[in-house]
mmCIF file of the N, C-alpha and C atoms, coordinates in Angstrom:
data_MODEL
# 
_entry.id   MODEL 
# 
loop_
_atom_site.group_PDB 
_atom_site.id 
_atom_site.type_symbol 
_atom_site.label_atom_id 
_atom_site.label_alt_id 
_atom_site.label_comp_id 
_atom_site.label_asym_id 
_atom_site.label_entity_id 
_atom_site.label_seq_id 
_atom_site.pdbx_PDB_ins_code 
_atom_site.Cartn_x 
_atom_site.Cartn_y 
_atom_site.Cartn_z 
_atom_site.occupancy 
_atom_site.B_iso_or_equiv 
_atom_site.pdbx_formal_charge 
_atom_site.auth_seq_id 
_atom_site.auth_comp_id 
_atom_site.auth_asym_id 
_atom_site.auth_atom_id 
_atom_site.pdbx_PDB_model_num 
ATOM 1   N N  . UNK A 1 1  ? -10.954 -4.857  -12.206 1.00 0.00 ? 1  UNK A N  1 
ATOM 2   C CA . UNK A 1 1  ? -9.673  -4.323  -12.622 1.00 0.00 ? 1  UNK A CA 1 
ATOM 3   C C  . UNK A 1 1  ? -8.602  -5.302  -12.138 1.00 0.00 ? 1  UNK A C  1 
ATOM 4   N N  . UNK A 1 2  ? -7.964  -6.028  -13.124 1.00 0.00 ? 2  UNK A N  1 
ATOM 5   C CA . UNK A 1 2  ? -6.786  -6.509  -12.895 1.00 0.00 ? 2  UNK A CA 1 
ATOM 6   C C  . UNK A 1 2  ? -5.347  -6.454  -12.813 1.00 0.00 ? 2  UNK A C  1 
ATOM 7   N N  . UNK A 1 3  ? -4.954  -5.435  -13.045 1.00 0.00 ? 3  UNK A N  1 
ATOM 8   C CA . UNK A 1 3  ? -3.891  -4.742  -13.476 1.00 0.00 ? 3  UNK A CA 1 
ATOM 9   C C  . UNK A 1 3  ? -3.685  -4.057  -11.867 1.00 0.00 ? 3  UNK A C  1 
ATOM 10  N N  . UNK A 1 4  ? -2.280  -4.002  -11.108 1.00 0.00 ? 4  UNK A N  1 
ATOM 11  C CA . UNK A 1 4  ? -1.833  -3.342  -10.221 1.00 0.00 ? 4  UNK A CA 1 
ATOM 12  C C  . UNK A 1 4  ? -1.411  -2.180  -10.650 1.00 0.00 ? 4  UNK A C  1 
ATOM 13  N N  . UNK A 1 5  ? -1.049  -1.263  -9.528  1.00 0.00 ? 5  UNK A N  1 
ATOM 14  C CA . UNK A 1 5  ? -0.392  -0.022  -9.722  1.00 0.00 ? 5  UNK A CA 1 
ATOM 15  C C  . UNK A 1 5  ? 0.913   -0.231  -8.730  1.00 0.00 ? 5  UNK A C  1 
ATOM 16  N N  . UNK A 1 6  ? 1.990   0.146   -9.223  1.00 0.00 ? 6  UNK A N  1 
ATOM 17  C CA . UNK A 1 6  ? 3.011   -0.463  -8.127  1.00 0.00 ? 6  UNK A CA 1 
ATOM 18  C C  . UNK A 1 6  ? 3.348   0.920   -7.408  1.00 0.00 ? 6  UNK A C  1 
ATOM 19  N N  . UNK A 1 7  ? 3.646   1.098   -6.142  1.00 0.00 ? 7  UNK A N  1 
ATOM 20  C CA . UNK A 1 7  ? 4.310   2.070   -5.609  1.00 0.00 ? 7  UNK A CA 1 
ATOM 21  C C  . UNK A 1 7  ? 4.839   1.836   -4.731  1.00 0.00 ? 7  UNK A C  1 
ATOM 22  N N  . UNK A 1 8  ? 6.547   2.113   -5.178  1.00 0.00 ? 8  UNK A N  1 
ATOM 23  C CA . UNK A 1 8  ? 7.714   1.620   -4.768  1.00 0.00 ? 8  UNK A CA 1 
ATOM 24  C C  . UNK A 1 8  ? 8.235   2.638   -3.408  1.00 0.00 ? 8  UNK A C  1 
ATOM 25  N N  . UNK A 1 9  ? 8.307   2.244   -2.371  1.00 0.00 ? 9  UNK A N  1 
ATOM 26  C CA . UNK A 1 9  ? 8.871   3.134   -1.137  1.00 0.00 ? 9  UNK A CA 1 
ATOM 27  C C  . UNK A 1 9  ? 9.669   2.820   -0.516  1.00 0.00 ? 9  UNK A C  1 
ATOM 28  N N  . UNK A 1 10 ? 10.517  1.583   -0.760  1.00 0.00 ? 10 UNK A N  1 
ATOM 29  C CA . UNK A 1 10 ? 11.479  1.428   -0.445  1.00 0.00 ? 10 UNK A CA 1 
ATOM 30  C C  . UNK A 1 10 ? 12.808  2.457   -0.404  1.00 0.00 ? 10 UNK A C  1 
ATOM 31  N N  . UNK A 1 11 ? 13.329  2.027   0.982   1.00 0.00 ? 11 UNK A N  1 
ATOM 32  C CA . UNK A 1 11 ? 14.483  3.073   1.376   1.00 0.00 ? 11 UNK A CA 1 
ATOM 33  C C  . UNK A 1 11 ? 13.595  4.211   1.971   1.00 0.00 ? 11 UNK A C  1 
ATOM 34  N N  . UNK A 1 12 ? 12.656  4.943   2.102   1.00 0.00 ? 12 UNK A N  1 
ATOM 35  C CA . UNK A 1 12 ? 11.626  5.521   3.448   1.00 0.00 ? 12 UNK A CA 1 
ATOM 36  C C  . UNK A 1 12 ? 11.154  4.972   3.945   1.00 0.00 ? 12 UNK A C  1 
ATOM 37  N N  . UNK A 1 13 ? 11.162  6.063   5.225   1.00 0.00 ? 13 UNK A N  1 
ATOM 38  C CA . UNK A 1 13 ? 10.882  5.790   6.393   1.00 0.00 ? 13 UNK A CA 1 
ATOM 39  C C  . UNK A 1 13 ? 9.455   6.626   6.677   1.00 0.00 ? 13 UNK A C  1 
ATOM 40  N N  . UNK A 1 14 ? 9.083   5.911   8.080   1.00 0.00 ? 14 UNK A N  1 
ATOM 41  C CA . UNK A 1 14 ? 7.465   6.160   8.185   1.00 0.00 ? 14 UNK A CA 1 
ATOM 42  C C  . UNK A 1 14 ? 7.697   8.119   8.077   1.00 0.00 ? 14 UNK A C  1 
ATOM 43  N N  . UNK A 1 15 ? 6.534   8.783   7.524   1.00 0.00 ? 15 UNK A N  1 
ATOM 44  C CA . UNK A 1 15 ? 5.437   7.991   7.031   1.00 0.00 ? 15 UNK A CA 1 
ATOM 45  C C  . UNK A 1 15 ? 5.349   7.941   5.580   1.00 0.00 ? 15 UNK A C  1 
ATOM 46  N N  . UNK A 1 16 ? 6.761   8.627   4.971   1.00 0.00 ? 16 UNK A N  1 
ATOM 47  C CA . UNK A 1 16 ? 6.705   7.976   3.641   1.00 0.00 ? 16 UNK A CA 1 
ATOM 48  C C  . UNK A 1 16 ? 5.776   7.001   2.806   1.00 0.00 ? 16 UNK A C  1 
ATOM 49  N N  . UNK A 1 17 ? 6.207   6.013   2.848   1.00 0.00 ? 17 UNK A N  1 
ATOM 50  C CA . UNK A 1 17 ? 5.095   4.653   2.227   1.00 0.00 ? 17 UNK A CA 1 
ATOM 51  C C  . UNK A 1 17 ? 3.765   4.845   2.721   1.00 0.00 ? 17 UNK A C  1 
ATOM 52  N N  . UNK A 1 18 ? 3.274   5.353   3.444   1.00 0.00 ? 18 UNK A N  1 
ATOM 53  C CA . UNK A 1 18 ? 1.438   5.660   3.932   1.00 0.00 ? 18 UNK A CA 1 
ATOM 54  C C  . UNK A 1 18 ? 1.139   6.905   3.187   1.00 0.00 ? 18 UNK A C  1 
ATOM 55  N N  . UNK A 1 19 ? 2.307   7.194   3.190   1.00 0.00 ? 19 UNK A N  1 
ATOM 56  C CA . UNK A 1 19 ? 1.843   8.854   2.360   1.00 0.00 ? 19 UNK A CA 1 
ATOM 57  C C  . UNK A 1 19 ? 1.561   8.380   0.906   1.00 0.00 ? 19 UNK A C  1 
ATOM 58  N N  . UNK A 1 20 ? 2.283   7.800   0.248   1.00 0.00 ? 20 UNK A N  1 
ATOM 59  C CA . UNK A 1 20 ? 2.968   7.516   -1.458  1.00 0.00 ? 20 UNK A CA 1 
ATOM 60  C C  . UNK A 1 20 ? 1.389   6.542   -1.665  1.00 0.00 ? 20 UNK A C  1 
ATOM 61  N N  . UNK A 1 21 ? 0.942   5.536   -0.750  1.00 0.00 ? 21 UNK A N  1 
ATOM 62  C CA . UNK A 1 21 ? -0.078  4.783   -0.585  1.00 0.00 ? 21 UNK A CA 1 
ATOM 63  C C  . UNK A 1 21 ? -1.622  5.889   -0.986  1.00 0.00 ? 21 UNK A C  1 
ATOM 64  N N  . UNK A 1 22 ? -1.485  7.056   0.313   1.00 0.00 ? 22 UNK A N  1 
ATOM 65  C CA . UNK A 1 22 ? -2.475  7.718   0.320   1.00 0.00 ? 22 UNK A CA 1 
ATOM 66  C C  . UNK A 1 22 ? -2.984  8.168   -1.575  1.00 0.00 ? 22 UNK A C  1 
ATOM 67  N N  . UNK A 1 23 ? -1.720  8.794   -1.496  1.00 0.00 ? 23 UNK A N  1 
ATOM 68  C CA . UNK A 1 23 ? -1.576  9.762   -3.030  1.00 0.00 ? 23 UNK A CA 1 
ATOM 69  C C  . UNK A 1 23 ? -1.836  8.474   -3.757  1.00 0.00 ? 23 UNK A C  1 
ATOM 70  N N  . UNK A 1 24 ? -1.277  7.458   -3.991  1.00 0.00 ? 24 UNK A N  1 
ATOM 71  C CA . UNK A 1 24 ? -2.021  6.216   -5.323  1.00 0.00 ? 24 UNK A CA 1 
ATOM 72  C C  . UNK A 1 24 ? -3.470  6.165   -5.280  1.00 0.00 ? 24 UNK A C  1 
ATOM 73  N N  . UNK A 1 25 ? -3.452  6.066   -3.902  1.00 0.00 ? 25 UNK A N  1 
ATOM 74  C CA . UNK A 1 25 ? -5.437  5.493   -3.800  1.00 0.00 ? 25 UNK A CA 1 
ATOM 75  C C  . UNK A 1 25 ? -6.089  6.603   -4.457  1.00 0.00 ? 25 UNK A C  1 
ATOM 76  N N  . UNK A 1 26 ? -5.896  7.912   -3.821  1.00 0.00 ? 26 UNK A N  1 
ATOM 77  C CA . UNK A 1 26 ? -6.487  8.871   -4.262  1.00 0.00 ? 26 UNK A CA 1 
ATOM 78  C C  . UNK A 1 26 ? -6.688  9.228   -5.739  1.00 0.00 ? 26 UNK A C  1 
ATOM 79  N N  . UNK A 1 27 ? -5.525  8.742   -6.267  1.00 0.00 ? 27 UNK A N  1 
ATOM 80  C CA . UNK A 1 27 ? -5.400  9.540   -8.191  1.00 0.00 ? 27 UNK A CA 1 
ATOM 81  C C  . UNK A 1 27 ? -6.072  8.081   -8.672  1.00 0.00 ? 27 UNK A C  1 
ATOM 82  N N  . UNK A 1 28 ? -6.303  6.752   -8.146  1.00 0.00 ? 28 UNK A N  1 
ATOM 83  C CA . UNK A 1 28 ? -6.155  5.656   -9.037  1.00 0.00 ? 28 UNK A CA 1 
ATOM 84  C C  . UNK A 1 28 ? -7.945  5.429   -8.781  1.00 0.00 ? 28 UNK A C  1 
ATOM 85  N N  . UNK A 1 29 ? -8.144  4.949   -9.988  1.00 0.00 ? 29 UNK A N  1 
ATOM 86  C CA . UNK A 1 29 ? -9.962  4.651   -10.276 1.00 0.00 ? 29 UNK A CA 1 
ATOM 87  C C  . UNK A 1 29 ? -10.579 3.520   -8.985  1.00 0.00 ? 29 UNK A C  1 
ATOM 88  N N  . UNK A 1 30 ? -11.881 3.590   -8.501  1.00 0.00 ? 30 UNK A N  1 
ATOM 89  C CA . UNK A 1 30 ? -12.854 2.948   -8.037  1.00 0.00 ? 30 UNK A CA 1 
ATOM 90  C C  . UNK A 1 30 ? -11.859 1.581   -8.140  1.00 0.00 ? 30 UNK A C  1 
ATOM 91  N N  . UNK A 1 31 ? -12.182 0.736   -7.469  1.00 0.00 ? 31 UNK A N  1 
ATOM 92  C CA . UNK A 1 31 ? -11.442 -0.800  -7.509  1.00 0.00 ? 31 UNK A CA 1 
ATOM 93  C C  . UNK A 1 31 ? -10.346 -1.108  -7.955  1.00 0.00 ? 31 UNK A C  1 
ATOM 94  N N  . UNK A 1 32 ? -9.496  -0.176  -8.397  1.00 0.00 ? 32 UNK A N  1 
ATOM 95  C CA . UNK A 1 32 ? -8.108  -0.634  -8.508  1.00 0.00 ? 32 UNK A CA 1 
ATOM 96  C C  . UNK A 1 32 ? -7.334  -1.315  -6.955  1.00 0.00 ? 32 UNK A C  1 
ATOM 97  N N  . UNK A 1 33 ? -6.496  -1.962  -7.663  1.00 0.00 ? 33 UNK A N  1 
ATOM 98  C CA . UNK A 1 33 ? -5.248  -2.645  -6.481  1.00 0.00 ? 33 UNK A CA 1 
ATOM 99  C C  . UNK A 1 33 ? -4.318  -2.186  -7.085  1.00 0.00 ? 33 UNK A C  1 
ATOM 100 N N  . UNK A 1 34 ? -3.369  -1.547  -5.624  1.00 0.00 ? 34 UNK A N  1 
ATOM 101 C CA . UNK A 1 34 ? -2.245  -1.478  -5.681  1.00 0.00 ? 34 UNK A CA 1 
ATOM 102 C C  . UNK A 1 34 ? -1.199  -1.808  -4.335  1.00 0.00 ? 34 UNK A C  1 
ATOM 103 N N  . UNK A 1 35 ? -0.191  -2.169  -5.426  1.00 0.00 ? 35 UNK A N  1 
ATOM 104 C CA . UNK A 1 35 ? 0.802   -3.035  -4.619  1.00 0.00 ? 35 UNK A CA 1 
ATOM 105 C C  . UNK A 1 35 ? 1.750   -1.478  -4.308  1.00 0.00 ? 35 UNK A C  1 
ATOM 106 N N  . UNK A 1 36 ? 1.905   -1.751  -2.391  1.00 0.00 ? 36 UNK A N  1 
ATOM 107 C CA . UNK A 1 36 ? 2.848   -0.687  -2.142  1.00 0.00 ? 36 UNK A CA 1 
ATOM 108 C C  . UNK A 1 36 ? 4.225   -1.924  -1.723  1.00 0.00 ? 36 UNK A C  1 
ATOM 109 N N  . UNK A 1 37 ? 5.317   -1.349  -1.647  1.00 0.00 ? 37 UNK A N  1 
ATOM 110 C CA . UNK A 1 37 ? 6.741   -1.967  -1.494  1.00 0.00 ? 37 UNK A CA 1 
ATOM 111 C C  . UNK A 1 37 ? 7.401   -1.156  -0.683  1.00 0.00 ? 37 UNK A C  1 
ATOM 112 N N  . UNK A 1 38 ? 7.653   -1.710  0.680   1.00 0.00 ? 38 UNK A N  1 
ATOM 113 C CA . UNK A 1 38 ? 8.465   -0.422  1.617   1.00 0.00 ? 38 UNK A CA 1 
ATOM 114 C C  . UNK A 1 38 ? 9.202   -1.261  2.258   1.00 0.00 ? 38 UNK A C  1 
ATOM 115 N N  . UNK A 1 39 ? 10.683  -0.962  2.828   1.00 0.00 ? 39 UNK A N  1 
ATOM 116 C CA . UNK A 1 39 ? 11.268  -1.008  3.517   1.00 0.00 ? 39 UNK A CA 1 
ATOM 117 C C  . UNK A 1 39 ? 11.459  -1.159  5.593   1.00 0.00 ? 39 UNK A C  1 
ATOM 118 N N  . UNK A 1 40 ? 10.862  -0.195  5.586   1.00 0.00 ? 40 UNK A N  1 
ATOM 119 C CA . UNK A 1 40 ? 10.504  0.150   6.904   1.00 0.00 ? 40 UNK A CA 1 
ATOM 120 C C  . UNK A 1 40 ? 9.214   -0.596  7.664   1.00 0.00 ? 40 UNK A C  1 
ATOM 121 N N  . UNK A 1 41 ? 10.291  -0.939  8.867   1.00 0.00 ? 41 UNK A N  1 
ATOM 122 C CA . UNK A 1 41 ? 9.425   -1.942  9.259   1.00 0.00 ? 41 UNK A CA 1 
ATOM 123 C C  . UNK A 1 41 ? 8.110   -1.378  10.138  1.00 0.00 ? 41 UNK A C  1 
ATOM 124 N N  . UNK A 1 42 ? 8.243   0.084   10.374  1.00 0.00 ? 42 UNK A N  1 
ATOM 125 C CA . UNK A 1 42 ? 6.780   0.749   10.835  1.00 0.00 ? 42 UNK A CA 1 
ATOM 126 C C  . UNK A 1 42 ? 5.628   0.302   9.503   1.00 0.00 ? 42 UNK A C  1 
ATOM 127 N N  . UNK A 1 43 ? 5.679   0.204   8.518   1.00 0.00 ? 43 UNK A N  1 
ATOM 128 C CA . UNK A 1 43 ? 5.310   -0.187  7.879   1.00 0.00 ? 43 UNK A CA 1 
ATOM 129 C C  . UNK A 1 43 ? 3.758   -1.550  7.885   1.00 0.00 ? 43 UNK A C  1 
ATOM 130 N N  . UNK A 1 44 ? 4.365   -2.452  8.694   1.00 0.00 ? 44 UNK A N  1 
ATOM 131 C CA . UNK A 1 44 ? 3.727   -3.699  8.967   1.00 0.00 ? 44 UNK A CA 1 
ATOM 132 C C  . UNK A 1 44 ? 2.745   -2.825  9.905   1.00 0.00 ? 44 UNK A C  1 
ATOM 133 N N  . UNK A 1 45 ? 2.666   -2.043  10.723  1.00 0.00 ? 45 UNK A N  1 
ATOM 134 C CA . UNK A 1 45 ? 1.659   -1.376  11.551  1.00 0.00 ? 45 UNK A CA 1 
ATOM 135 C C  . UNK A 1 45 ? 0.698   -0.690  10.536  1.00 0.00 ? 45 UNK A C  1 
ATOM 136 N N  . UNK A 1 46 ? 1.631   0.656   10.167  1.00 0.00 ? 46 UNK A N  1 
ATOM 137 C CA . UNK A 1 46 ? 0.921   1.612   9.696   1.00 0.00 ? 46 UNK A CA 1 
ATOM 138 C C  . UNK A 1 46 ? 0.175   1.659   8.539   1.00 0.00 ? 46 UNK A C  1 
ATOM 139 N N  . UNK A 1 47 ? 0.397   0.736   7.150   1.00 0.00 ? 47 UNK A N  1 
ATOM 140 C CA . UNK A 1 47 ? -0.059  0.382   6.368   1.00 0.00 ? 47 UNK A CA 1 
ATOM 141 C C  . UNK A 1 47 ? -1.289  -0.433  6.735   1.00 0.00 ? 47 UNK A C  1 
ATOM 142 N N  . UNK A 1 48 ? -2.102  -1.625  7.376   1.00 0.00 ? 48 UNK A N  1 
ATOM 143 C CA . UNK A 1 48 ? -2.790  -2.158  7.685   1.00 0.00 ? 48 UNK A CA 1 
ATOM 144 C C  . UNK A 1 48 ? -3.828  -0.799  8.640   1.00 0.00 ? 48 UNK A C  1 
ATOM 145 N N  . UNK A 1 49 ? -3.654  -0.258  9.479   1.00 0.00 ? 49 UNK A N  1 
ATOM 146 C CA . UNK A 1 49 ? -4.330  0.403   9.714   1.00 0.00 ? 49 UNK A CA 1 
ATOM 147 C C  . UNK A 1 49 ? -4.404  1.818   8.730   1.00 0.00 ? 49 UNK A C  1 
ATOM 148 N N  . UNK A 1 50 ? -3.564  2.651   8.177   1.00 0.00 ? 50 UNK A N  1 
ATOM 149 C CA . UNK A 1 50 ? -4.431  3.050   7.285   1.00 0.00 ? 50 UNK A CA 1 
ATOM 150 C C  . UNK A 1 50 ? -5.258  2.858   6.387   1.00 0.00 ? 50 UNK A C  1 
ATOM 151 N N  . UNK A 1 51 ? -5.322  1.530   5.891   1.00 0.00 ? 51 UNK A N  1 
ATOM 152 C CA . UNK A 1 51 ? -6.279  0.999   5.264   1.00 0.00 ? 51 UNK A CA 1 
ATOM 153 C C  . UNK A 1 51 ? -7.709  0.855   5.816   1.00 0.00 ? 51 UNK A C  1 
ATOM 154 N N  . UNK A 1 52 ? -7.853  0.467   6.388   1.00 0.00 ? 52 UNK A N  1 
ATOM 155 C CA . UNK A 1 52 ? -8.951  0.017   7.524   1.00 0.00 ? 52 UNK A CA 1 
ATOM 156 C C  . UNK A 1 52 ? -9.187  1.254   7.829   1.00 0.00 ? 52 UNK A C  1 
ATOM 157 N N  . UNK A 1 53 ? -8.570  2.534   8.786   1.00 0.00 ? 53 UNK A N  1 
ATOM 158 C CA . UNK A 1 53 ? -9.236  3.858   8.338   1.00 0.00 ? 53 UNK A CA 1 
ATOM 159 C C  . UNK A 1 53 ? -9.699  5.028   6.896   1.00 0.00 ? 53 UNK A C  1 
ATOM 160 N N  . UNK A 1 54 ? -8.881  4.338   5.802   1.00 0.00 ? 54 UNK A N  1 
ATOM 161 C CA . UNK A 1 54 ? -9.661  5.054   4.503   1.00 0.00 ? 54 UNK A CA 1 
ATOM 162 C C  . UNK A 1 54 ? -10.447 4.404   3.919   1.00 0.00 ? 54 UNK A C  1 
ATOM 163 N N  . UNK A 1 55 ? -10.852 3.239   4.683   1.00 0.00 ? 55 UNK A N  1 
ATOM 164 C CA . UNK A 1 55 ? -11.699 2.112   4.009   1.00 0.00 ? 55 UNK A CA 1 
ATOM 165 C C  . UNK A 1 55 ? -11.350 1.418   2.611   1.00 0.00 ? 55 UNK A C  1 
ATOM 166 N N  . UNK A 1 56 ? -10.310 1.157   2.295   1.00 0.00 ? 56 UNK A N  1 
ATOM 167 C CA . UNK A 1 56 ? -9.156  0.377   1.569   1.00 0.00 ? 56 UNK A CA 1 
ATOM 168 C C  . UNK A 1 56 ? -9.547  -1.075  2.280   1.00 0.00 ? 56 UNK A C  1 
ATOM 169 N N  . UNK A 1 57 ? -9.182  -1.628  1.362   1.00 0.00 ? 57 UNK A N  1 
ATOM 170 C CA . UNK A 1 57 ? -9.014  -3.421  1.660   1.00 0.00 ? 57 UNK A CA 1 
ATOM 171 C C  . UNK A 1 57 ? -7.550  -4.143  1.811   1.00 0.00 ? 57 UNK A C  1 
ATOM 172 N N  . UNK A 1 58 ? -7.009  -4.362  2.669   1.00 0.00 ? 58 UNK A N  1 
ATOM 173 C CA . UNK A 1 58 ? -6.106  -4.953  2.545   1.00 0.00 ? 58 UNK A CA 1 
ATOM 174 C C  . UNK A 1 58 ? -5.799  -6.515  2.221   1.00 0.00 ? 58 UNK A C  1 
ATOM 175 N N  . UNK A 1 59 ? -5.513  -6.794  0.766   1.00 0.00 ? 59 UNK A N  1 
ATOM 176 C CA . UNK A 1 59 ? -5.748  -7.769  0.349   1.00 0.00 ? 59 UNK A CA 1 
ATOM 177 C C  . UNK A 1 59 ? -4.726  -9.067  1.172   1.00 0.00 ? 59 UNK A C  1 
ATOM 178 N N  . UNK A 1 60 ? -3.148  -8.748  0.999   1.00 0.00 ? 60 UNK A N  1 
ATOM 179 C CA . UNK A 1 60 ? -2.615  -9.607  0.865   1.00 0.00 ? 60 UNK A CA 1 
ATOM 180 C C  . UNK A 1 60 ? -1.388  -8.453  1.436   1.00 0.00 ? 60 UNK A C  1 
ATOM 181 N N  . UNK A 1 61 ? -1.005  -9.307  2.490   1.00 0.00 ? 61 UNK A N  1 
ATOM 182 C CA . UNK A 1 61 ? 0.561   -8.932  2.981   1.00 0.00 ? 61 UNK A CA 1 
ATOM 183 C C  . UNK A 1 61 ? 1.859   -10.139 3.191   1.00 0.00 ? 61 UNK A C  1 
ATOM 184 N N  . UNK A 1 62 ? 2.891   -9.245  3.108   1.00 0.00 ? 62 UNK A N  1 
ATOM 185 C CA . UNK A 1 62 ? 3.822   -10.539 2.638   1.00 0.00 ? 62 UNK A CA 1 
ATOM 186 C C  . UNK A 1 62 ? 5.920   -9.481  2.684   1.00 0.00 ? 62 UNK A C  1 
ATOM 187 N N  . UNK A 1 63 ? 6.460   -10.464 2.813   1.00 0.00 ? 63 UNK A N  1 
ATOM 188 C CA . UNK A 1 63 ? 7.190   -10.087 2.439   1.00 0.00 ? 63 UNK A CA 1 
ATOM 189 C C  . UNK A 1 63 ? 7.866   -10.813 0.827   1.00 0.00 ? 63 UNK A C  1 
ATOM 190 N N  . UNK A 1 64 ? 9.021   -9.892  0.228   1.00 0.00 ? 64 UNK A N  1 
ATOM 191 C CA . UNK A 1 64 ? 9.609   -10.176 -1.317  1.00 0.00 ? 64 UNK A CA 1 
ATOM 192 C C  . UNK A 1 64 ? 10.645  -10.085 -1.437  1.00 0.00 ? 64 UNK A C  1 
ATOM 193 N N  . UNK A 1 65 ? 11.701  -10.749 -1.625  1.00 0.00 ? 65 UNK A N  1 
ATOM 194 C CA . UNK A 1 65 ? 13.101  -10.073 -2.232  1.00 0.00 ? 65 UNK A CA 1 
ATOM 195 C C  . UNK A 1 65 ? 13.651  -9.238  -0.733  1.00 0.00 ? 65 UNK A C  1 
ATOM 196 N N  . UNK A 1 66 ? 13.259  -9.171  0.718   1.00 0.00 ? 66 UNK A N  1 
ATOM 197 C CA . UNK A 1 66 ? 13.876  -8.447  1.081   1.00 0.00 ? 66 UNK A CA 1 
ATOM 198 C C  . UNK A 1 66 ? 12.956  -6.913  1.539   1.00 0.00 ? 66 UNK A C  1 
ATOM 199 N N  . UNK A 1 67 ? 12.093  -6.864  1.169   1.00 0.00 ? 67 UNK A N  1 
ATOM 200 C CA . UNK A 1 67 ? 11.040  -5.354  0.943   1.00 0.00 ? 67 UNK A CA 1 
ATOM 201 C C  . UNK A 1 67 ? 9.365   -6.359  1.601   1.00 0.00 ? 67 UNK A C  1 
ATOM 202 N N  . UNK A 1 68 ? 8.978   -5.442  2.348   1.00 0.00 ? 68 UNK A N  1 
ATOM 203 C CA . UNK A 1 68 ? 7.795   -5.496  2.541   1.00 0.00 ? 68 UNK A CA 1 
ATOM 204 C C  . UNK A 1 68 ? 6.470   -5.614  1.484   1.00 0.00 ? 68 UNK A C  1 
ATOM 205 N N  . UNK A 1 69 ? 5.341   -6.083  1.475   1.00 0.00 ? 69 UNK A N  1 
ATOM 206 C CA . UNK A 1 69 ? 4.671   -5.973  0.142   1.00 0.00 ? 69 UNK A CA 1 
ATOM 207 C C  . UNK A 1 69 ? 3.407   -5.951  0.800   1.00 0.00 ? 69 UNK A C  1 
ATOM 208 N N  . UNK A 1 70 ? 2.475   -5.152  0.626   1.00 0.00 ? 70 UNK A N  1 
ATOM 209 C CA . UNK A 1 70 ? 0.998   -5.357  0.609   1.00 0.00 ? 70 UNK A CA 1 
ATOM 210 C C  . UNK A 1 70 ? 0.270   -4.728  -0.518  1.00 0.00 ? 70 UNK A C  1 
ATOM 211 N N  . UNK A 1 71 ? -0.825  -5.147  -0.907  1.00 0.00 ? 71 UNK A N  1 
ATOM 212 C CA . UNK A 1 71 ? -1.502  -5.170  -1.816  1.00 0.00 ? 71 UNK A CA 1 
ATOM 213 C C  . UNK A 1 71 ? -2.973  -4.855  -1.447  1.00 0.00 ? 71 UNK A C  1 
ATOM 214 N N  . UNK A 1 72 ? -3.535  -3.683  -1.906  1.00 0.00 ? 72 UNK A N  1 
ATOM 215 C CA . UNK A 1 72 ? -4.701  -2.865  -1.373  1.00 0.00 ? 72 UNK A CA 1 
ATOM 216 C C  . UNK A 1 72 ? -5.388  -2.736  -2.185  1.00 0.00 ? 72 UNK A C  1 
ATOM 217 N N  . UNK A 1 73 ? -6.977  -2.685  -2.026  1.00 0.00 ? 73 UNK A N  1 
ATOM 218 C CA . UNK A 1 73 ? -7.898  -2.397  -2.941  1.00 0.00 ? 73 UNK A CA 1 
ATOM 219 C C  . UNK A 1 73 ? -8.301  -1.188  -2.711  1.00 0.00 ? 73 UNK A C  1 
ATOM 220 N N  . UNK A 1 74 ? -8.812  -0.024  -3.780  1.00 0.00 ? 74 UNK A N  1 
ATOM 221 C CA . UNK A 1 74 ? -9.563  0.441   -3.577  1.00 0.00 ? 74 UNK A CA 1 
ATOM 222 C C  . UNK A 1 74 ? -11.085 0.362   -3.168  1.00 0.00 ? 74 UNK A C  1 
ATOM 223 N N  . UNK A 1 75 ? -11.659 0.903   -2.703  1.00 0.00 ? 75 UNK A N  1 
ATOM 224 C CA . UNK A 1 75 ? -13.042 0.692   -2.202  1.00 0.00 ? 75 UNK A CA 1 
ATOM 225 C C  . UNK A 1 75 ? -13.774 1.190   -4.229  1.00 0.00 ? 75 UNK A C  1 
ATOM 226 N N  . UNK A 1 76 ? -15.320 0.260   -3.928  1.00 0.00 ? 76 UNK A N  1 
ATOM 227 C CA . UNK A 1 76 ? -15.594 1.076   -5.277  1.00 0.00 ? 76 UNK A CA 1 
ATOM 228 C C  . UNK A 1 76 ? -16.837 2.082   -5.058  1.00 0.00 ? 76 UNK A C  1 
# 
């Protein structure tokens, strides 16, 4: 699957963006990636380890424009 799912969380605060993250992984198919976008700099913590505890992949972290960016796989 090549195609991202974007979910935008910018402007919340923790745990907002882990939450909005949770709910994508959950509704989105076997091996999808999706790109979350947050603001908050709890973020750089909490995102990397929820991944690693729902068994998500964390592909690629980074910042963009100003906004945080990581990019997660689903497990398949």
């Amino acid at each position: 699957m090549s195609e991202e799912i974007l979910v935008d969380a910018r402007g919340h605060h923790c745990p907002v963006p882990t939450l909005r993250l949770r709910k994508a992984l959950e509704q989105a198919p076997a091996g999808a990636r999706i790109r979350l976008l947050a603001t908050d700099p709890m973020a750089k913590i909490d995102v990397p380890h929820f991944a690693s505890q729902s068994g998500a992949q964390l592909l690629e972290s980074g910042e963009d424009a100003g906004a945080l960016s990581f990019l997660v796989s689903k497990p398949l």
